[in-house]
N, CA, C, O and CB atoms as a CASP TS submission, in Angstrom:
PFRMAT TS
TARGET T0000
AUTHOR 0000-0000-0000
METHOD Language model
MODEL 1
PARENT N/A
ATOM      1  N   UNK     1    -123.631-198.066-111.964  1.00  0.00           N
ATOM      2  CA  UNK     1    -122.562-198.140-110.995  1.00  0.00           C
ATOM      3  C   UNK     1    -121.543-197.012-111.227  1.00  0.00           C
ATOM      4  O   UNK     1    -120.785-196.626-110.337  1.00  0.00           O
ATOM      5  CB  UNK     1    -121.879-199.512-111.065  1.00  0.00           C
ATOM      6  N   UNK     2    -121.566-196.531-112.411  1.00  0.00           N
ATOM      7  CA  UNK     2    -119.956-195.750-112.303  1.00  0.00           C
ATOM      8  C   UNK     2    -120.816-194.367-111.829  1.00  0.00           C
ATOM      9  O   UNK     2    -120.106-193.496-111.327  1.00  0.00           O
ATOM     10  CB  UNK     2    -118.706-195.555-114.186  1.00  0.00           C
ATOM     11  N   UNK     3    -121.890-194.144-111.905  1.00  0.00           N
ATOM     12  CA  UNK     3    -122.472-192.628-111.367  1.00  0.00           C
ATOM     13  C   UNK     3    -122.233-192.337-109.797  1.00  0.00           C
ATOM     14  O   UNK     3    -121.895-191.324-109.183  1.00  0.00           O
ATOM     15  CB  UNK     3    -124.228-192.533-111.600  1.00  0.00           C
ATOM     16  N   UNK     4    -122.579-193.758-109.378  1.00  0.00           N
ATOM     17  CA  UNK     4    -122.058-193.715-107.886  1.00  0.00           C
ATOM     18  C   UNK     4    -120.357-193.921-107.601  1.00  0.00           C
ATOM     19  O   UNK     4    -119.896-193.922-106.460  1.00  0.00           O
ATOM     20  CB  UNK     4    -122.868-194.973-107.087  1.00  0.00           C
ATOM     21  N   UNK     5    -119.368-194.122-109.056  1.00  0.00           N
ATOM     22  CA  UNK     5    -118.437-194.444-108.866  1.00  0.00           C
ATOM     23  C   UNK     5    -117.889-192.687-107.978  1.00  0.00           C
ATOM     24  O   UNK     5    -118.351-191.553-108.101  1.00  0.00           O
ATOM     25  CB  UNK     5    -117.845-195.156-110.293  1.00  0.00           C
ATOM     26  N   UNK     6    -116.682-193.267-107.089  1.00  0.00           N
ATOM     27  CA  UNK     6    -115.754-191.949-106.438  1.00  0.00           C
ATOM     28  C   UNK     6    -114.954-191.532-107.380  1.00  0.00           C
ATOM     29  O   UNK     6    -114.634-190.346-107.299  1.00  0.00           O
ATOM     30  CB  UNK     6    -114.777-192.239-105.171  1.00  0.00           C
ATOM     31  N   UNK     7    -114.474-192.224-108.370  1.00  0.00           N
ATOM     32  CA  UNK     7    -113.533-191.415-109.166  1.00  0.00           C
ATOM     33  C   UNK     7    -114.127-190.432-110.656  1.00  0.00           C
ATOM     34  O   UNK     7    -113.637-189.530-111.336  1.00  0.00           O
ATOM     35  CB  UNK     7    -112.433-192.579-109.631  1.00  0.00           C
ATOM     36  N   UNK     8    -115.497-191.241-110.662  1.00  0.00           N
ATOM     37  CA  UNK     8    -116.080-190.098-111.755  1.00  0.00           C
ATOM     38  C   UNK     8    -116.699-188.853-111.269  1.00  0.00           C
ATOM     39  O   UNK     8    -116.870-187.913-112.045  1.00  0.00           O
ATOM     40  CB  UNK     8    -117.192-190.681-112.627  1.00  0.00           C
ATOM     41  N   UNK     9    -117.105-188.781-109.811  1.00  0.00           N
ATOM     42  CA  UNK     9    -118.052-187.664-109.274  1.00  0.00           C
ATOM     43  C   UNK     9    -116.830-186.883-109.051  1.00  0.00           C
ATOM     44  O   UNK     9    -117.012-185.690-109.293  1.00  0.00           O
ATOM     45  CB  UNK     9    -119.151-187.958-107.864  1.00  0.00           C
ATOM     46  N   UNK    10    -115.728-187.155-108.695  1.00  0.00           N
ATOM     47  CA  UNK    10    -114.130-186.661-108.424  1.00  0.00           C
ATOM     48  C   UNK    10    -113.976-185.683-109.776  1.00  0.00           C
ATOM     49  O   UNK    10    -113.962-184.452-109.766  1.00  0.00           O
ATOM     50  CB  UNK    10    -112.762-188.193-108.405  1.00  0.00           C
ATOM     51  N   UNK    11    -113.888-186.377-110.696  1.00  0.00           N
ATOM     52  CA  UNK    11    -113.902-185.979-112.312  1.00  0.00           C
ATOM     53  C   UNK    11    -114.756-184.476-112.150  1.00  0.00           C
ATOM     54  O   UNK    11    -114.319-183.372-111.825  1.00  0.00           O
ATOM     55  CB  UNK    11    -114.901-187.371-113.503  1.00  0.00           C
ATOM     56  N   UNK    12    -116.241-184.935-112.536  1.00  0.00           N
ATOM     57  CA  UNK    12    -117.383-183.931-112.396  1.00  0.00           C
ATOM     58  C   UNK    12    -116.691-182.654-111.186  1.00  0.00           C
ATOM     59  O   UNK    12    -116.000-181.697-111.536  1.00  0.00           O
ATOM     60  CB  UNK    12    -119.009-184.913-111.715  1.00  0.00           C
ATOM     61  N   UNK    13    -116.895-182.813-110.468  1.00  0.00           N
ATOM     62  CA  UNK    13    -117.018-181.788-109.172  1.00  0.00           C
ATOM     63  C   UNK    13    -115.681-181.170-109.452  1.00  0.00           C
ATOM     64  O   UNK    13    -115.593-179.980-109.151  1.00  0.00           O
ATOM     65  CB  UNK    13    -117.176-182.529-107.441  1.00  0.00           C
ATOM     66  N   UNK    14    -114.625-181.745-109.970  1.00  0.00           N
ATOM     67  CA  UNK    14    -112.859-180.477-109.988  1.00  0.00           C
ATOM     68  C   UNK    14    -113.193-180.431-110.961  1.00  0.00           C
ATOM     69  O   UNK    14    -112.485-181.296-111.478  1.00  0.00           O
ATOM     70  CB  UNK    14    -110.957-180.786-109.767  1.00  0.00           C
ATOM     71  N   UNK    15    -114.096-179.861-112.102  1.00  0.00           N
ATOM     72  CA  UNK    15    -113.720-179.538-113.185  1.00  0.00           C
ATOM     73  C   UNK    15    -113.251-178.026-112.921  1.00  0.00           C
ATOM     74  O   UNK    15    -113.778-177.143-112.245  1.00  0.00           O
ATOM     75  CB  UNK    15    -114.763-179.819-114.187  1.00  0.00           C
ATOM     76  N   UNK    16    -112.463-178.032-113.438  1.00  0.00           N
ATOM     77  CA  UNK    16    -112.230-176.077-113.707  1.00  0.00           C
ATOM     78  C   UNK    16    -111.531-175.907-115.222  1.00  0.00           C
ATOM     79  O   UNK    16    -111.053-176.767-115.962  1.00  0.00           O
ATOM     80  CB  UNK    16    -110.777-175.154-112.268  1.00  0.00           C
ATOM     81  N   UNK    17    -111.687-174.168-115.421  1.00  0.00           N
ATOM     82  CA  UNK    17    -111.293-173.963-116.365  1.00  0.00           C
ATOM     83  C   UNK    17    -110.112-172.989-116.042  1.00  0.00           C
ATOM     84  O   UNK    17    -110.224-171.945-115.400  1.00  0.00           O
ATOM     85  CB  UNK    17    -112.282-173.648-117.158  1.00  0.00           C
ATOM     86  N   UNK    18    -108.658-173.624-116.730  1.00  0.00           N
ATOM     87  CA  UNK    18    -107.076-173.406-116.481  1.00  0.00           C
ATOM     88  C   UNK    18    -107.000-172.402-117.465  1.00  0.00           C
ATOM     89  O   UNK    18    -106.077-171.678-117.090  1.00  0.00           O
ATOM     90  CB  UNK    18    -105.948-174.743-116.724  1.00  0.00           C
ATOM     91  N   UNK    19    -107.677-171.748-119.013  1.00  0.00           N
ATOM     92  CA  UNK    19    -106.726-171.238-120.355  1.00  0.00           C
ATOM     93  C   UNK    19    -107.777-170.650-120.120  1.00  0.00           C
ATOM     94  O   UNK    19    -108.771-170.983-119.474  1.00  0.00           O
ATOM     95  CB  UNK    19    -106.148-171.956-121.882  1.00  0.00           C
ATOM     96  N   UNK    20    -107.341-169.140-121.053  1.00  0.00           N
ATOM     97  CA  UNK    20    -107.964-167.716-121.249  1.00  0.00           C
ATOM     98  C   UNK    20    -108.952-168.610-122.442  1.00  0.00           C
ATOM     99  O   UNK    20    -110.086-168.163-122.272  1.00  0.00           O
ATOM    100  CB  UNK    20    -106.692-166.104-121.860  1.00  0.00           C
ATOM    101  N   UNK    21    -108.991-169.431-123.310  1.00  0.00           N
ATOM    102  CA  UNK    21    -110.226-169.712-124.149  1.00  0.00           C
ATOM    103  C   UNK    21    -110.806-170.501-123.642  1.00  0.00           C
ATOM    104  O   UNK    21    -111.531-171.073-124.455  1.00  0.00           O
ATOM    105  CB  UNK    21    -110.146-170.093-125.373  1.00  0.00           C
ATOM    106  N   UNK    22    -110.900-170.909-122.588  1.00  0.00           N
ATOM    107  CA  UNK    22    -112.262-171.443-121.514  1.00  0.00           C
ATOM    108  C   UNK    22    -112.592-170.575-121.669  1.00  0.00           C
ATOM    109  O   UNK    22    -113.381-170.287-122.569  1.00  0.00           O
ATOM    110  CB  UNK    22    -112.362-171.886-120.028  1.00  0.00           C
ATOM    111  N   UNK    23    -112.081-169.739-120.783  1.00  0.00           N
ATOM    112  CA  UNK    23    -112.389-168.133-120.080  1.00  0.00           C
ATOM    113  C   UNK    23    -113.872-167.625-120.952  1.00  0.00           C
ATOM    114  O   UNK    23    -114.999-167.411-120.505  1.00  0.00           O
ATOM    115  CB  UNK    23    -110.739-166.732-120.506  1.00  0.00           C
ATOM    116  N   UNK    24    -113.392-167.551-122.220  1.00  0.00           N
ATOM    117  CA  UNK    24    -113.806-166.595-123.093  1.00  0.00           C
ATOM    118  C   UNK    24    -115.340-167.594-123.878  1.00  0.00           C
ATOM    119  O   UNK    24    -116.429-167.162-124.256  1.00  0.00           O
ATOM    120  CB  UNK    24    -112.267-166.102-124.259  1.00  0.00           C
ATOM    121  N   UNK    25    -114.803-168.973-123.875  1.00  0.00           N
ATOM    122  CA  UNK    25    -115.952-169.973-123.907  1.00  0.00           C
ATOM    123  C   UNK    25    -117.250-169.492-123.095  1.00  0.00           C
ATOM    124  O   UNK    25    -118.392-169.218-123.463  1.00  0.00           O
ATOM    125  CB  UNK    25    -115.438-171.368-123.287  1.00  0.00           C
ATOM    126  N   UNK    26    -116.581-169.500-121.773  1.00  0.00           N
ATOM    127  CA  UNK    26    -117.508-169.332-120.840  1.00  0.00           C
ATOM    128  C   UNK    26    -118.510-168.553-120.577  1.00  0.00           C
ATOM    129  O   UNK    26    -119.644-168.758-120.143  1.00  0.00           O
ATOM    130  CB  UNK    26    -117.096-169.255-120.131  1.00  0.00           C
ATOM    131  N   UNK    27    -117.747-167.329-121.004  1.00  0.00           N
ATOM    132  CA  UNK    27    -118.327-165.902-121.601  1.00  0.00           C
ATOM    133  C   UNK    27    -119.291-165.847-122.490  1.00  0.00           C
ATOM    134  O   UNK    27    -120.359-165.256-122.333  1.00  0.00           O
ATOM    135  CB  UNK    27    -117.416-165.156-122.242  1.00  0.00           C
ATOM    136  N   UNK    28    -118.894-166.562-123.612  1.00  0.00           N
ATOM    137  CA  UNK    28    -119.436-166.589-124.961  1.00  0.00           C
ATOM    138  C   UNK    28    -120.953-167.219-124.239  1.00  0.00           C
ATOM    139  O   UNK    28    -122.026-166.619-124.295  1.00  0.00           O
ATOM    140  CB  UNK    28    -118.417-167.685-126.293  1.00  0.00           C
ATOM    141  N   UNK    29    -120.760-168.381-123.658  1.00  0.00           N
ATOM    142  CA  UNK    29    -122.096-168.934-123.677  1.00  0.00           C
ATOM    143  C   UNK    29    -122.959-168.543-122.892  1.00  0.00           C
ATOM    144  O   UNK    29    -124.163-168.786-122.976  1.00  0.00           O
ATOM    145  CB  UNK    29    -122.138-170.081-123.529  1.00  0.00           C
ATOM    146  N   UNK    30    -122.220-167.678-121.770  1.00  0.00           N
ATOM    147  CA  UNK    30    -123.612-166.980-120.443  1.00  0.00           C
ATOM    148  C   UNK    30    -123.924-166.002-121.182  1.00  0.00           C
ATOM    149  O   UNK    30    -125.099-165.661-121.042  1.00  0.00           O
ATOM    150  CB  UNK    30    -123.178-166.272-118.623  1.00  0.00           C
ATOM    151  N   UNK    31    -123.001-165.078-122.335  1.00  0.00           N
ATOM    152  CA  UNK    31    -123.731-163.874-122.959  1.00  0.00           C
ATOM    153  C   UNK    31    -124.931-164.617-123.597  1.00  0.00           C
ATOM    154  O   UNK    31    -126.110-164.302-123.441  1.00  0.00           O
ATOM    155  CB  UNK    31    -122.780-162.953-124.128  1.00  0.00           C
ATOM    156  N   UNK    32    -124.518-165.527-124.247  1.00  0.00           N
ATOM    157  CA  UNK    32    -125.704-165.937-125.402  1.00  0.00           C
ATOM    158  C   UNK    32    -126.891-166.762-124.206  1.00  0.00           C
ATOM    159  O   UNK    32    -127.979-166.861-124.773  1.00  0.00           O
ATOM    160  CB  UNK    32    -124.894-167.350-126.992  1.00  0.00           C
ATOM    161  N   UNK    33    -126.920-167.099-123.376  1.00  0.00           N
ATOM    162  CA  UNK    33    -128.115-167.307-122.782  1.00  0.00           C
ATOM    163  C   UNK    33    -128.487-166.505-121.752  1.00  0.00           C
ATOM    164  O   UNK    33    -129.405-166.867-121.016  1.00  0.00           O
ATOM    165  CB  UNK    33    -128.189-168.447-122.398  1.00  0.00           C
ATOM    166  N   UNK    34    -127.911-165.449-121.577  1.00  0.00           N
ATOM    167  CA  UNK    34    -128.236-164.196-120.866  1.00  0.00           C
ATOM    168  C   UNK    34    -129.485-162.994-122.357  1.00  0.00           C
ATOM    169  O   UNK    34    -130.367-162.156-122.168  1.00  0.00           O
ATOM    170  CB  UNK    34    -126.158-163.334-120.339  1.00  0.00           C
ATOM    171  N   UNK    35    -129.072-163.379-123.219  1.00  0.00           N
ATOM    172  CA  UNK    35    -129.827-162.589-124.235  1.00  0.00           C
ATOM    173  C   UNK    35    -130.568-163.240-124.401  1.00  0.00           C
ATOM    174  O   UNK    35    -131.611-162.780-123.936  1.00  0.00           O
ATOM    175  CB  UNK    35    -129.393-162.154-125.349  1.00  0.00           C
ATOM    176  N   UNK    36    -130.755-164.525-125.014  1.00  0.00           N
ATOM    177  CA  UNK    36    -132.196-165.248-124.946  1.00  0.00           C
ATOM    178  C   UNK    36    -133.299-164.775-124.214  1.00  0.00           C
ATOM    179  O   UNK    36    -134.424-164.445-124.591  1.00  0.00           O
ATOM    180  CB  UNK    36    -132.091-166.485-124.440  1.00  0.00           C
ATOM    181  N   UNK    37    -132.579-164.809-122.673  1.00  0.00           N
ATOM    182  CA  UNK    37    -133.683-164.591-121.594  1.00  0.00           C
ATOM    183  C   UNK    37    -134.009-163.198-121.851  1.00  0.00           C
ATOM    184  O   UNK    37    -135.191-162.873-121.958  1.00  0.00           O
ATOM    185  CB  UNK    37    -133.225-164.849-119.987  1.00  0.00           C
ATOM    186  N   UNK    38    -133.197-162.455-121.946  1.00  0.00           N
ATOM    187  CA  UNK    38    -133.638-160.651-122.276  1.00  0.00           C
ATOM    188  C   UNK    38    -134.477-161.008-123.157  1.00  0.00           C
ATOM    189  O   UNK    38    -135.585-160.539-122.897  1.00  0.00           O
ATOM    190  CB  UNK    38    -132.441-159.367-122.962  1.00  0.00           C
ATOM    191  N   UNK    39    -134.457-161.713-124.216  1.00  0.00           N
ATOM    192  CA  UNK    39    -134.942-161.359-125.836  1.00  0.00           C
ATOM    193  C   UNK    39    -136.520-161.934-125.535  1.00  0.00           C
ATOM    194  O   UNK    39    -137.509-161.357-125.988  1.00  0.00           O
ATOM    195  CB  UNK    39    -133.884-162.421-127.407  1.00  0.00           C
ATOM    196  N   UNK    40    -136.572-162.813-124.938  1.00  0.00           N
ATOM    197  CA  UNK    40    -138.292-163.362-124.215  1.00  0.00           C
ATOM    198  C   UNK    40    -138.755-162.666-123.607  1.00  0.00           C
ATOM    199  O   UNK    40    -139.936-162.393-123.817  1.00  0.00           O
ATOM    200  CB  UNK    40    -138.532-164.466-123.289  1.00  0.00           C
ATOM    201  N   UNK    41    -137.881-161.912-122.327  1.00  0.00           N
ATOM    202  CA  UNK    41    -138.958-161.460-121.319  1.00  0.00           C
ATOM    203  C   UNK    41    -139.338-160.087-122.095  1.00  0.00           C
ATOM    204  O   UNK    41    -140.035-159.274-121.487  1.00  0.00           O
ATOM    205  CB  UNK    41    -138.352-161.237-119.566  1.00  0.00           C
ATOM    206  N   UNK    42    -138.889-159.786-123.468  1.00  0.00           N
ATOM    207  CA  UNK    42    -139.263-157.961-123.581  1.00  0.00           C
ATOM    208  C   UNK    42    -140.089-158.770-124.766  1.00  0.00           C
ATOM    209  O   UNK    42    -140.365-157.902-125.594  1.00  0.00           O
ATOM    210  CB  UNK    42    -137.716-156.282-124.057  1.00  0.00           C
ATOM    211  N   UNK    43    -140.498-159.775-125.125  1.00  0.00           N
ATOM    212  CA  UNK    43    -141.476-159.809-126.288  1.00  0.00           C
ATOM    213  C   UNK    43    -142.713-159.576-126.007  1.00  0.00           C
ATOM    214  O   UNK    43    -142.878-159.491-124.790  1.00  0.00           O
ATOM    215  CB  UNK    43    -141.516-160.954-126.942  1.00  0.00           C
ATOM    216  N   UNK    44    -143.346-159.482-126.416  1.00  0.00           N
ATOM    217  CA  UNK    44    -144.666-159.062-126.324  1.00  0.00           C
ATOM    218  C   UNK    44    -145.589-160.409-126.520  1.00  0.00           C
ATOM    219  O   UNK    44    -145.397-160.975-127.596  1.00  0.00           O
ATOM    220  CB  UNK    44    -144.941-157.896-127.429  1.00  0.00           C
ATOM    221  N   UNK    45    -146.488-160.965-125.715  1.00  0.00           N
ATOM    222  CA  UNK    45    -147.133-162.083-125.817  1.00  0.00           C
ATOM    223  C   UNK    45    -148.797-162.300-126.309  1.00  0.00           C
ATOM    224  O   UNK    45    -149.476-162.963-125.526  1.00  0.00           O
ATOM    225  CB  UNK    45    -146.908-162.514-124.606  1.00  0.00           C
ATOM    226  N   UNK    46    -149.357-161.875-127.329  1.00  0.00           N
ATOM    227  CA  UNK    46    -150.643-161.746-127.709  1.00  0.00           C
ATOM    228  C   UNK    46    -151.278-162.661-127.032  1.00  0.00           C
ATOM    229  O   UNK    46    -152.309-162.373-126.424  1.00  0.00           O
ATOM    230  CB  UNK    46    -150.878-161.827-129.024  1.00  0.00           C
ATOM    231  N   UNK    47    -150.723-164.000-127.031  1.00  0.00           N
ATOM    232  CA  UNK    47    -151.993-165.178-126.550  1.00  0.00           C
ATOM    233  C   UNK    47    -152.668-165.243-124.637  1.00  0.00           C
ATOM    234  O   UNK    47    -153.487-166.057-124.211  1.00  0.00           O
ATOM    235  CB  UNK    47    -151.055-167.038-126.897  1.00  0.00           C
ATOM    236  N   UNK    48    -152.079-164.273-123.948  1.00  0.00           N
ATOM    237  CA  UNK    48    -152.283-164.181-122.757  1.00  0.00           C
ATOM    238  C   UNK    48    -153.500-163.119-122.348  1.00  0.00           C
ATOM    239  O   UNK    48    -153.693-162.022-122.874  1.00  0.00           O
ATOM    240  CB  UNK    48    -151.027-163.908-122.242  1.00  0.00           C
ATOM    241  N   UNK    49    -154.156-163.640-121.431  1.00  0.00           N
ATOM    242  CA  UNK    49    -155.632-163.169-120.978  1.00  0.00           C
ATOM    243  C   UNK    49    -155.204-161.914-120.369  1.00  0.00           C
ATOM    244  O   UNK    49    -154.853-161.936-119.189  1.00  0.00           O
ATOM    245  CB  UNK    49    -156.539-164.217-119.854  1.00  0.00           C
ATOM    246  N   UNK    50    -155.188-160.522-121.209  1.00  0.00           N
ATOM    247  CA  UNK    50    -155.379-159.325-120.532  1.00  0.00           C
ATOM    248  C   UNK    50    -156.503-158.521-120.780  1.00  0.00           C
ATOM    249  O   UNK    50    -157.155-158.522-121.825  1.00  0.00           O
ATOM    250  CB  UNK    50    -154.390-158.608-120.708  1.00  0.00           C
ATOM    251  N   UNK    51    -156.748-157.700-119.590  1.00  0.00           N
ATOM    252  CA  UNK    51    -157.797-156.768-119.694  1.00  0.00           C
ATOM    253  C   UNK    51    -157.991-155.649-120.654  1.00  0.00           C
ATOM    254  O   UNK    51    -158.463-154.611-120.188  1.00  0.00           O
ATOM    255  CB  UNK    51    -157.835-156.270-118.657  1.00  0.00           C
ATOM    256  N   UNK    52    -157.724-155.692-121.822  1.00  0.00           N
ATOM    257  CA  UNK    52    -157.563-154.757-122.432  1.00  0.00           C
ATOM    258  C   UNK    52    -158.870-154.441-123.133  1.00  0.00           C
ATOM    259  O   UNK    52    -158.955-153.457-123.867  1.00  0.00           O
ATOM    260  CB  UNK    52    -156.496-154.928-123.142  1.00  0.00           C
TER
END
């Protein structure tokens, strides 16, 4: 019941971030899963069927 409640989806949906260390939170964590994804897609994958 409270998932369908109006005052918790209210909660969820205005979240924002007000202070420069959100800000920088925010930052912190899209860099670090922005490199992950770099750091996979340039590895090199032996176990995949190529014509070589």
């Amino acid at each position: 019941m409270l998932a369908l409640d109006g005052t918790l989806a209210k909660d969820i949906f205005d979240y924002g971030i007000h202070t420069v260390s959100g800000w920088l939170g925010l930052a912190l964590v899209v860099g670090i899963v922005l490199t992950l994804i770099w750091a996979e897609s340039t590895k090199t994958h032996h176990d995949k069927n190529t014509r070589k």
